[in-house]
Structures are given as C-alpha cells and as structure tokens.
MMTF fields as JSON, N, C-alpha, C and O atoms, coordinates in Angstrom:
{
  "mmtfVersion": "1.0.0",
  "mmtfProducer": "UNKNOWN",
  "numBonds": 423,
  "numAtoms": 424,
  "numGroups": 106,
  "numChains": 1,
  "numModels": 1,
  "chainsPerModel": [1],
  "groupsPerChain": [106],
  "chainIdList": ["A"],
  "bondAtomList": [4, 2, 8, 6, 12, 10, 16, 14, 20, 18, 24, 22, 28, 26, 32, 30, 36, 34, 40, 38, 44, 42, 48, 46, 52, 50, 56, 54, 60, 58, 64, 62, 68, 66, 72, 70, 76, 74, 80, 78, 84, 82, 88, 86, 92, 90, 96, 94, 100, 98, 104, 102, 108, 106, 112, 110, 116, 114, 120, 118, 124, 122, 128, 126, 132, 130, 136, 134, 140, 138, 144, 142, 148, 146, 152, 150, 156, 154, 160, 158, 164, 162, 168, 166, 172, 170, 176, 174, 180, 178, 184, 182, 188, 186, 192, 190, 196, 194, 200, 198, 204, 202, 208, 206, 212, 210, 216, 214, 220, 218, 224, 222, 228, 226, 232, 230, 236, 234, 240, 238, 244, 242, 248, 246, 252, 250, 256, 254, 260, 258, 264, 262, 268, 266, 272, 270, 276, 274, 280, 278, 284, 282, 288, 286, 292, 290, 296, 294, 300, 298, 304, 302, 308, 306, 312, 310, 316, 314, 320, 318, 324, 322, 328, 326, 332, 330, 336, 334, 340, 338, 344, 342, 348, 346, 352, 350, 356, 354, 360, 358, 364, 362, 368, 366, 372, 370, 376, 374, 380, 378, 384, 382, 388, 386, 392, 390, 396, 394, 400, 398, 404, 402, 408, 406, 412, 410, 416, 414, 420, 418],
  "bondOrderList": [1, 1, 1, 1, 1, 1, 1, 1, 1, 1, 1, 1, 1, 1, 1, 1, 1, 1, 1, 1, 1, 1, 1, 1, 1, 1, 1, 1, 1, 1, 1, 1, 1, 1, 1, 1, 1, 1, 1, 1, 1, 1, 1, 1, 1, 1, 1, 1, 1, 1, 1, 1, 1, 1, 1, 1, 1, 1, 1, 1, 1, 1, 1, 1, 1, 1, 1, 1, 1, 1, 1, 1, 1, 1, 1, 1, 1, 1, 1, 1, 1, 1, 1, 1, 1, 1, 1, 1, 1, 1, 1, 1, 1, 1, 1, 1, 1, 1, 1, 1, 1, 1, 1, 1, 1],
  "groupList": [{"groupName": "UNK", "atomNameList": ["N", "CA", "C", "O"], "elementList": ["N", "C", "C", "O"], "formalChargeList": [0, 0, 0, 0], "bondAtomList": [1, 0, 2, 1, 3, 2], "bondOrderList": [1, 1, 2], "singleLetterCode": "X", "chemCompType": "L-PEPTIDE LINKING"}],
  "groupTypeList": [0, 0, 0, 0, 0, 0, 0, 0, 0, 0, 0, 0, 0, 0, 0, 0, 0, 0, 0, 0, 0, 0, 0, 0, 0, 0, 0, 0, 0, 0, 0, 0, 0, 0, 0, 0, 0, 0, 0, 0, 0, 0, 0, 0, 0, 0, 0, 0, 0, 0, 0, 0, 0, 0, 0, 0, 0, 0, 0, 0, 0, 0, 0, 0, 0, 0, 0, 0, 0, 0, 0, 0, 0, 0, 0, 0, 0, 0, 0, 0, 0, 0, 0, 0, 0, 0, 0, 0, 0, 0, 0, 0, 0, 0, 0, 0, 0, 0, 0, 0, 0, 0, 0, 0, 0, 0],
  "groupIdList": [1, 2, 3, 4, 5, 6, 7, 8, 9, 10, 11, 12, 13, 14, 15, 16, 17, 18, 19, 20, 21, 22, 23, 24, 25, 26, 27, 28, 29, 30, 31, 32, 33, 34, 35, 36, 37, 38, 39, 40, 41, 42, 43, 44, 45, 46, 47, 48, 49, 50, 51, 52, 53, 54, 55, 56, 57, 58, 59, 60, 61, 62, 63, 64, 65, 66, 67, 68, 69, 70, 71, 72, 73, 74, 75, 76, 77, 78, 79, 80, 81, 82, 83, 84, 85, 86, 87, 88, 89, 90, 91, 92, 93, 94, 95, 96, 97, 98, 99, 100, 101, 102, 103, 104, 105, 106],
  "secStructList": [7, 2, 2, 2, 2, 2, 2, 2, 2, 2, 2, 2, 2, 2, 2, 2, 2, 2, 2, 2, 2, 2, 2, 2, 2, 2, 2, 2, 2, 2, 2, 2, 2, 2, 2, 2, 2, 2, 2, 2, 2, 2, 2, 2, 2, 2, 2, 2, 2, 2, 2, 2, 2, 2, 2, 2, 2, 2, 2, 2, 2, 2, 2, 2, 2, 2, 2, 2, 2, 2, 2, 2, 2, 2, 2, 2, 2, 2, 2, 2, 2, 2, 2, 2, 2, 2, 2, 2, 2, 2, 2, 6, 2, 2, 2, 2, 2, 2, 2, 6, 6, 1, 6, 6, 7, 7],
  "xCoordList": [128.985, 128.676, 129.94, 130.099, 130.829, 132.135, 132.437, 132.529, 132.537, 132.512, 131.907, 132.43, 130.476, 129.715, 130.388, 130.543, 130.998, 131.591, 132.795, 133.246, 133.306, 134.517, 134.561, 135.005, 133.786, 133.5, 132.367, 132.346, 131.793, 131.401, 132.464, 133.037, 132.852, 134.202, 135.35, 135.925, 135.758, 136.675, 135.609, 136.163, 134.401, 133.236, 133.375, 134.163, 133.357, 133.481, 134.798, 134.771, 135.791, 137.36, 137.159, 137.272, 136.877, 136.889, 136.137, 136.408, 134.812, 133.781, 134.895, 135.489, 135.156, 136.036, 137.491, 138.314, 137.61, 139.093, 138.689, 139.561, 137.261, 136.763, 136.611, 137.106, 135.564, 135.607, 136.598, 136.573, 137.646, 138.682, 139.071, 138.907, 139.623, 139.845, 139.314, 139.943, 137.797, 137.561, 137.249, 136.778, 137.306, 137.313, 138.926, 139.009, 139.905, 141.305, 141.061, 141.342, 140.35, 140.539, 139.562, 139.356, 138.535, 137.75, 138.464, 138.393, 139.148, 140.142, 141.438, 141.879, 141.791, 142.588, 142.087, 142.746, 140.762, 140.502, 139.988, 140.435, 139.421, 138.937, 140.496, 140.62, 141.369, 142.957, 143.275, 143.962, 142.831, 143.265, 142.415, 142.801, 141.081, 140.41, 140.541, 139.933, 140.951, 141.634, 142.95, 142.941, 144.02, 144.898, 144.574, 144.942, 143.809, 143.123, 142.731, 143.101, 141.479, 140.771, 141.712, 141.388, 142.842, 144.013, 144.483, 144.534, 144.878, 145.588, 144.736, 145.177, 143.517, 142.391, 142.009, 141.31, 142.063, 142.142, 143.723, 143.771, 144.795, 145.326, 145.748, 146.411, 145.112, 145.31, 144.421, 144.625, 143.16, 142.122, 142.375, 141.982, 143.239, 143.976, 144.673, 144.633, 145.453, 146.524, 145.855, 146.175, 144.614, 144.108, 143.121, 143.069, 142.598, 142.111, 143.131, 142.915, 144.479, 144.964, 145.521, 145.443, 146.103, 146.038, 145.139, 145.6, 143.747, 142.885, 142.463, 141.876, 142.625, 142.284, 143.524, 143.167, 144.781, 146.001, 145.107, 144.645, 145.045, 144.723, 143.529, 143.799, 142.759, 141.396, 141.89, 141.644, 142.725, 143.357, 144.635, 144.759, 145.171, 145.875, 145.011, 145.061, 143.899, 143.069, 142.297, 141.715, 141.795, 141.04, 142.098, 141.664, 143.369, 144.455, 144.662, 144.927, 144.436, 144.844, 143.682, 144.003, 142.767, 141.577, 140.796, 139.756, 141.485, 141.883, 142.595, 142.08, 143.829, 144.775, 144.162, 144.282, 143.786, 143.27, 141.77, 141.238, 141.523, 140.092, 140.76, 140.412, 141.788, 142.182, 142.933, 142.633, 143.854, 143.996, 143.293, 143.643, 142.415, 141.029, 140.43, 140.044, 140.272, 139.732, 141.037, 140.823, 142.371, 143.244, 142.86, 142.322, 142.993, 142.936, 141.696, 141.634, 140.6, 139.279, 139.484, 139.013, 140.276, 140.144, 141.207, 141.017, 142.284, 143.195, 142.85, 143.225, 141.809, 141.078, 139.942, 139.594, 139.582, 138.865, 139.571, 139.205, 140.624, 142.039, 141.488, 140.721, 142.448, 142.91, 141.497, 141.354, 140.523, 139.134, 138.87, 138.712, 138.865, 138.677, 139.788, 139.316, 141.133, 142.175, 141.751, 141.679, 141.607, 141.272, 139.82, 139.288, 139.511, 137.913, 137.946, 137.26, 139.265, 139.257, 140.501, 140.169, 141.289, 142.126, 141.217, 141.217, 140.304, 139.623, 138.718, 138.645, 138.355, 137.58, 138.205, 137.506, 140.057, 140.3, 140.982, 142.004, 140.61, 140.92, 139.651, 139.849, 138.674, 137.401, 138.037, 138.424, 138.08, 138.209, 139.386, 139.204, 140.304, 141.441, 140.789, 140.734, 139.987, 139.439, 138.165, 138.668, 137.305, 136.496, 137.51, 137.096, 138.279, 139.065, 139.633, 139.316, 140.363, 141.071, 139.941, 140.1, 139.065, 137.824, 137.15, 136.944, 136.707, 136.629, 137.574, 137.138, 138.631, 140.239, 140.277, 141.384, 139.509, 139.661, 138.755, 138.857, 137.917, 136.363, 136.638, 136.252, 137.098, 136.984, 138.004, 137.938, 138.985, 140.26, 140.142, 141.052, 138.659, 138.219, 137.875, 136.978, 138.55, 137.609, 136.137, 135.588],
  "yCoordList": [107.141, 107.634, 108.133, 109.156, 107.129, 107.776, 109.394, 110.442, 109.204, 110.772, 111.878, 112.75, 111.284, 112.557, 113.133, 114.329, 111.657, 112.173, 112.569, 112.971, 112.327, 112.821, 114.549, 115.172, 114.986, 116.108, 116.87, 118.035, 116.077, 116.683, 116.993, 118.07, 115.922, 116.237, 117.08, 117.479, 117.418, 118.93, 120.128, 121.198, 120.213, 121.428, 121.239, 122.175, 120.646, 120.491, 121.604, 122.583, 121.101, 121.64, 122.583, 123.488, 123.226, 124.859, 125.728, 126.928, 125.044, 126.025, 126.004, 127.054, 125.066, 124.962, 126.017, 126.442, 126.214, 126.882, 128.203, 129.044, 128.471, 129.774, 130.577, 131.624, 129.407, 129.719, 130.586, 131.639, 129.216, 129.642, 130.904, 131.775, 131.133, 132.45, 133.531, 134.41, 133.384, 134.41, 134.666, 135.798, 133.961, 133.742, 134.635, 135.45, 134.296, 134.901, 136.436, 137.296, 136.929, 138.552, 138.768, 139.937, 138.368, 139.307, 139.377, 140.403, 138.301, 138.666, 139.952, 140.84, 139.692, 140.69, 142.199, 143.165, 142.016, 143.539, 143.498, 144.578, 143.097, 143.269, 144.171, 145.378, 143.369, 143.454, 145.005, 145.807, 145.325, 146.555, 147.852, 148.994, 147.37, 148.12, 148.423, 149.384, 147.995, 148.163, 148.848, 150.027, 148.387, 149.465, 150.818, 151.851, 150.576, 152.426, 153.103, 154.25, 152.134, 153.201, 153.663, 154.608, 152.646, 153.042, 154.458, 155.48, 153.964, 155.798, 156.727, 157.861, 156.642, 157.778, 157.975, 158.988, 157.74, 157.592, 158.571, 159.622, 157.945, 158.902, 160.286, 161.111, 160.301, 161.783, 162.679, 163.883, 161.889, 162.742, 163.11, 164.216, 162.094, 162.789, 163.81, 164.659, 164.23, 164.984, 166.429, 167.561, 165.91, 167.062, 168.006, 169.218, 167.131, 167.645, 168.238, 168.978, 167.462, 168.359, 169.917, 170.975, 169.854, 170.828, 171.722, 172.837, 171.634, 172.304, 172.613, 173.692, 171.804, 172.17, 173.494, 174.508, 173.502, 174.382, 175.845, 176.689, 175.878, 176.693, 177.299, 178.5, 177.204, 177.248, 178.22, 179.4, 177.181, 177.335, 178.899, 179.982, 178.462, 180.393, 181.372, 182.356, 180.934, 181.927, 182.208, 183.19, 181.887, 182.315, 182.959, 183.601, 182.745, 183.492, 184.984, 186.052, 184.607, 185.893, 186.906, 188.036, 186.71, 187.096, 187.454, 188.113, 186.889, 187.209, 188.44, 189.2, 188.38, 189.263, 190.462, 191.627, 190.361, 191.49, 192.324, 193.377, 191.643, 192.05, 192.784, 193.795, 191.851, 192.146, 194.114, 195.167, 193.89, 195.169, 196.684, 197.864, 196.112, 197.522, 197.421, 198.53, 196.517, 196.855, 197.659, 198.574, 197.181, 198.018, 199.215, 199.913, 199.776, 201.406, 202.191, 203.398, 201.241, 201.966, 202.269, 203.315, 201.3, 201.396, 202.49, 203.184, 202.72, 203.505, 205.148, 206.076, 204.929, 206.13, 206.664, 207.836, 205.715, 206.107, 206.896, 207.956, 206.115, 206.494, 207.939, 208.635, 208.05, 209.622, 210.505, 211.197, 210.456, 211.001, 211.661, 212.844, 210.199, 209.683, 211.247, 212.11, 211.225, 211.996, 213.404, 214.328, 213.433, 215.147, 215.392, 216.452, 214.422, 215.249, 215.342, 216.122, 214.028, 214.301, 216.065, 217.08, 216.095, 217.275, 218.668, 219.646, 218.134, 219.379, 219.926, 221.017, 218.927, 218.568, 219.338, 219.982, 218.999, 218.688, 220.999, 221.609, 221.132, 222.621, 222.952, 223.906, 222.564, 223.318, 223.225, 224.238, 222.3, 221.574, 222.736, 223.448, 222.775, 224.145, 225.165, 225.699, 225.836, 226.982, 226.762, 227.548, 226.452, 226.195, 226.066, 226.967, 225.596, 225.393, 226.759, 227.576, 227.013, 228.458, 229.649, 230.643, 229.538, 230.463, 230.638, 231.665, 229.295, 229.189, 229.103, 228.723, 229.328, 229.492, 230.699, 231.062, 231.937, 233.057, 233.777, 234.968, 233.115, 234.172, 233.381, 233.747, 232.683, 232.411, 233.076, 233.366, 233.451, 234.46, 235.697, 236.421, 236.235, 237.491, 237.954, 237.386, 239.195, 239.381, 239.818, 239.899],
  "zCoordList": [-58.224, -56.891, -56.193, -55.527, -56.517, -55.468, -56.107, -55.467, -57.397, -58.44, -57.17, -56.476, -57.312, -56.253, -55.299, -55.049, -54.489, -53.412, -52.986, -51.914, -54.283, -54.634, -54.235, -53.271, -55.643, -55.653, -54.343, -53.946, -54.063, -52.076, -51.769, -51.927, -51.235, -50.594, -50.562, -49.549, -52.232, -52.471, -52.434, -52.183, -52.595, -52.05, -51.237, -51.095, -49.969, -48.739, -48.337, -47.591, -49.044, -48.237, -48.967, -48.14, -50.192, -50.385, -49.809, -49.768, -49.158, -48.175, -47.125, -46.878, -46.604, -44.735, -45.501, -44.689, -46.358, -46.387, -46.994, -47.214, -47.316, -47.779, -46.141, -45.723, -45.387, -44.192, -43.122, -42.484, -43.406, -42.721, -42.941, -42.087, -44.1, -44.889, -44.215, -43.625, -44.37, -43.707, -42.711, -42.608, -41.65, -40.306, -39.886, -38.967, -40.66, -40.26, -40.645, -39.81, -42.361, -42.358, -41.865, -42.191, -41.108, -39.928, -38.562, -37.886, -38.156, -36.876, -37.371, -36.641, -38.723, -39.449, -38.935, -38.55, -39.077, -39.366, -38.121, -37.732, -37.251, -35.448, -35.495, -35.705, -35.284, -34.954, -35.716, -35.084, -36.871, -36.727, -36.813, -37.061, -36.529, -36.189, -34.577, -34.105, -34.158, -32.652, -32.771, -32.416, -33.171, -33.522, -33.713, -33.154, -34.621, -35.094, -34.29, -34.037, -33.496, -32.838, -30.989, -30.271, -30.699, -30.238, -30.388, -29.703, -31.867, -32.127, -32.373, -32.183, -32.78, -32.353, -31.062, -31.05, -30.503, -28.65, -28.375, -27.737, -28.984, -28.666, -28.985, -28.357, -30.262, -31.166, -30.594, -30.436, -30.206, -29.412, -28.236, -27.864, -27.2, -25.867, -26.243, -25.353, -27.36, -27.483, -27.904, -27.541, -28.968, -28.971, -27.65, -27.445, -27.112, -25.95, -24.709, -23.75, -25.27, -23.563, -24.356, -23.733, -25.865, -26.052, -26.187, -26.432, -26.102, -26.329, -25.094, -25.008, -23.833, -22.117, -22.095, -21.497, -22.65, -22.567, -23.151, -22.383, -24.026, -24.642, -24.024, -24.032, -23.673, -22.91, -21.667, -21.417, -20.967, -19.521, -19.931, -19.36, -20.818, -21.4, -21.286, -20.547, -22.356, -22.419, -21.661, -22.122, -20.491, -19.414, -18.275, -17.319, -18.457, -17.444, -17.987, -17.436, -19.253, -20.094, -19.89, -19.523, -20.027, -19.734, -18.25, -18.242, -16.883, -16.208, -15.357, -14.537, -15.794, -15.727, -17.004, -16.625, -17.866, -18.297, -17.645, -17.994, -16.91, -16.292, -14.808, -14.197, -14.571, -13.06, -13.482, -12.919, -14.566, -14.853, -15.242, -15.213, -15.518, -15.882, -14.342, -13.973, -13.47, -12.379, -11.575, -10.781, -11.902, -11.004, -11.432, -10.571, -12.745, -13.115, -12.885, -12.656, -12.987, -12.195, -10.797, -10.349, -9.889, -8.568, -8.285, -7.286, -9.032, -9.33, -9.19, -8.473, -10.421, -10.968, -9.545, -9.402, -8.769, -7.841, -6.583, -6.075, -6.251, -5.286, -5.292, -4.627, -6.624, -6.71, -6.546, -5.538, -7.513, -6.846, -5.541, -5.239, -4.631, -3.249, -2.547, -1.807, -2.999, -2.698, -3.032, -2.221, -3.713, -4.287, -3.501, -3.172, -3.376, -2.603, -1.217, -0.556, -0.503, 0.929, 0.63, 1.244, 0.049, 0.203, 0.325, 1.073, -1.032, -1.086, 0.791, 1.357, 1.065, 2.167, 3.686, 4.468, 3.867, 4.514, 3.923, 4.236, 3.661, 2.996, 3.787, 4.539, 3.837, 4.08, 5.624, 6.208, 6.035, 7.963, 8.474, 9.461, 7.837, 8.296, 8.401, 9.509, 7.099, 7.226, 8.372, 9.175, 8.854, 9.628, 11.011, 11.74, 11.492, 12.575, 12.544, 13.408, 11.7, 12.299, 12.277, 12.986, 11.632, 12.137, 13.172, 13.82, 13.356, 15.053, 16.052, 17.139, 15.988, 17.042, 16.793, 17.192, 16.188, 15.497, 16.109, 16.406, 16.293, 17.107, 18.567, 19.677, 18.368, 20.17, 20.577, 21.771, 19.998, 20.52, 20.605, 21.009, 20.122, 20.216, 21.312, 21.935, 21.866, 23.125, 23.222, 24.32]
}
C-alpha cells in the first residue's frame, strides 16, 4: 500500500510540475503576445501616418493643379472679356464722334 502511495504521490508532483510548467509558457506567451501586438500597433501607427502624408501630398498636389487650370481658364476669359470690351469701346468712339458730328452740323 505505501508502494501505491508512494507512486500517487510522485504522479501527484509530475501533474503539479506539468501544471506548473504550463501555467509559466502560457504567461510566456500572454507576455509576448503582447509584445507583438505592441509592435504591430506601432508599425501600423507608422504606416498610417505615412499613408495620412501621402494622402495629404496628394490632395495638395491635386489642388494646386486644379487651382492652376482654373487660373488659365479665368485667364483665358480676361483676355476674351478684353478684346470684346475694346472691340466694344471702338464701336462707343465711332457712335460718339458721329453724333458730335451731326450735331455740329448746321
């Protein structure tokens, strides 16, 4: 009988030290599964602010390229705008000195 309990007893301490065992590599791996997901947290900040950068370029860029085709349209209108008041302002002379022309008639 003591035999039995002999051998209980060392089954006993290899379950409690199997236990233990693995009671420590699951805190092992909590522990660096936290580490990890740490530095994935921060690889992913890094990639996101570069990717907010890039975003934020490219919508300035895109921007300023829009702002420039609207300058040269508005540009392109100017001059239009100019040539049609000149042309205009050609008609307004001739009409003025025509009439300063017949009214000077006796």
């Amino acid at each position: 009988m003591e035999k039995v309990w002999g051998e209980l007893k060392k089954i006993e301490a290899q379950a409690e030290l199997i236990r233990s065992e693995a009671q420590q590599r699951a805190q092992n791996m909590m522990i660096l599964t936290q580490q990890n997901s740490e530095k994935l947290m921060a690889i992913s900040q890094t990639y996101a602010e570069e990717e907010a950068h890039r975003m934020s370029t490219s919508a300035i860029e895109e921007a300023n390229r829009r702002r420039e085709e609207q300058l040269k349209a508005n540009q392109a209108t100017a001059e239009k705008l100019k040539a049609q008041a000149e042309k205009h302002m050609e008609q307004a002379i001739a009409k003025v000195v025509k009439v300063v022309i017949e009214e000077t008639k006796p």
